[in-house]
N, C-alpha and C positions, 0 to 999 in steps of 0.2 A: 504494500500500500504506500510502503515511504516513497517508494521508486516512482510508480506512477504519478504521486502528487511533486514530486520532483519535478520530474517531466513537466506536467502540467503546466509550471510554474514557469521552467525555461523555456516554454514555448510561448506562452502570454508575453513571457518578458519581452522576446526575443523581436516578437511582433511589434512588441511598443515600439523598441529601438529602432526598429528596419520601419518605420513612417518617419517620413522625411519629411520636411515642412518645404511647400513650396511656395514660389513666388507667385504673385498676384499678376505678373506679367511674363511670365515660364510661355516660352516659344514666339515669343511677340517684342517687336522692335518698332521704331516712333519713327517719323519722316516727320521734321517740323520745319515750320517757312515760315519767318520775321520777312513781312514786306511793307518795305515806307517810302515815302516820300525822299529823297535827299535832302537833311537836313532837320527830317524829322523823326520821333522816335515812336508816335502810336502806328500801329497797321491799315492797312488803308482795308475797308470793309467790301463786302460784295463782291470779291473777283472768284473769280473760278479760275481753280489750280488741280491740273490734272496731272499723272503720269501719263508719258508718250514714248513712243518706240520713236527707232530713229528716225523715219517719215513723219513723225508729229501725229499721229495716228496713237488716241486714247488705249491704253491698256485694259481687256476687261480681266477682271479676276477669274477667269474660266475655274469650275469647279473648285472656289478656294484655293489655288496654287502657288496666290500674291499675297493672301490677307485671310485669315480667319472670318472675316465678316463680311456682309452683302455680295456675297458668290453672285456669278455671274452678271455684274455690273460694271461697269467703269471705273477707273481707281481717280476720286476725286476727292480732295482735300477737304476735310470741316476748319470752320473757324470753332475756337477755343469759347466754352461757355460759360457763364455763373452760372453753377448749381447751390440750390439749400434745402434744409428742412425747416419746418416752422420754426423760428426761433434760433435757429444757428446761425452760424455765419457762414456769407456765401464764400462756394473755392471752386476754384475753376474746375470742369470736367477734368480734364487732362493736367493732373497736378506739374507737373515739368515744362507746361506753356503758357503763357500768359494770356492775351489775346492772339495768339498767335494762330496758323491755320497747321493742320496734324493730319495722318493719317497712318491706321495702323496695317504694316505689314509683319510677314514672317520674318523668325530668324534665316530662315535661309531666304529671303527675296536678293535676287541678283541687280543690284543697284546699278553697278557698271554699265549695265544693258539699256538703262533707260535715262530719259530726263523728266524736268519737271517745266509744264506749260502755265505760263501767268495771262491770263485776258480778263479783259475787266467788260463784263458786259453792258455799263457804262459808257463805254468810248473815250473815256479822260486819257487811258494811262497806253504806252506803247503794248503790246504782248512781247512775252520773254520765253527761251527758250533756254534753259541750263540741265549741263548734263551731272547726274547723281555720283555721288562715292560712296563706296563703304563706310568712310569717318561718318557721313550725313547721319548716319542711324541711330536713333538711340536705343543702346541695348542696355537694356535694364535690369534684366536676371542673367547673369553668366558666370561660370567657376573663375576661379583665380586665377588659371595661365593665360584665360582669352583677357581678361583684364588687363593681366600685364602685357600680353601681344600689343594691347591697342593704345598704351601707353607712349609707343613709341611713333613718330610718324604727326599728322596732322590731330589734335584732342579731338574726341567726340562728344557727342553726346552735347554738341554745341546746332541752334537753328540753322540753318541755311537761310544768309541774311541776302535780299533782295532790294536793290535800290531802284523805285520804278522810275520809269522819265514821262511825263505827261506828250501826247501827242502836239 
């Protein structure tokens, strides 16, 4: 009987131990765009910012293979929100952005491959065409060596700053 409730005991344990606490963003990485004015520092609102292939041709997310979320659509940027609960204080959706516009892809989206399209459906501002890096990302759950990988090289986990030029 001692034997079994032994057992018993290192197998509960054992299960405790081996659950691993994960991140709240495990497989998922950030594309964020600061776009202003020259000279100024809030975002300028309303544009549409897409991912494009190299023909400028919008990316869809075919069956999730860019992004965890809204499969089969287009990959187009959100501007950054206040959220609250009665009585709290407001925090922006995407705690890591200010106003800024976000979009969430995979840890493996191949960023090289693509760029990011600025048009203001407004008509004020030029459209821009810049191509993506790997630094662009924010990866926000990852072990200690990809940490130190990315230490070296351009810092990450920094906006993709856009200076628009009015037409």
């Amino acid at each position: 009987m001692k034997c079994i409730f032994s057992l018993l005991i290192f197998f509960f344990s054992w299960n405790s131990f081996s659950q691993i606490q994960h991140c709240g963003y495990d497989f998922t990485s950030y594309l964020v765009v600061d776009v202003h004015e020259n000279g100024k520092t809030e975002n300028v609102k309303e544009l549409k910012i897409s991912i494009v292939d190299e023909n400028g041709n919008e990316v869809v997310n075919v069956n999730n293979l860019y992004s965890w979320n809204k499969a089969n659509l287009p990959m187009v940027f959100t501007q950054n929100y206040l959220v609250s609960n009665e009585g709290e204080k407001e925090r922006y959706f995407f705690p890591y952005a200010k106003d800024q516009y976000f979009i969430s892809v995979t840890n493996t989206f191949p960023a090289e491959q693509f760029s990011i399209k600025i048009e203001d459906p407004n008509g004020i501002y030029k459209s821009q065409m810049l191509p993506l890096q790997s630094y662009n990302l924010y990866i926000l759950c990852s072990a200690e060596n990809e940490r130190q990988a990315r230490s070296f090289g351009p810092r990450s986990n920094r906006p993709i700053e856009v200076v628009l030029e009015k037409k």
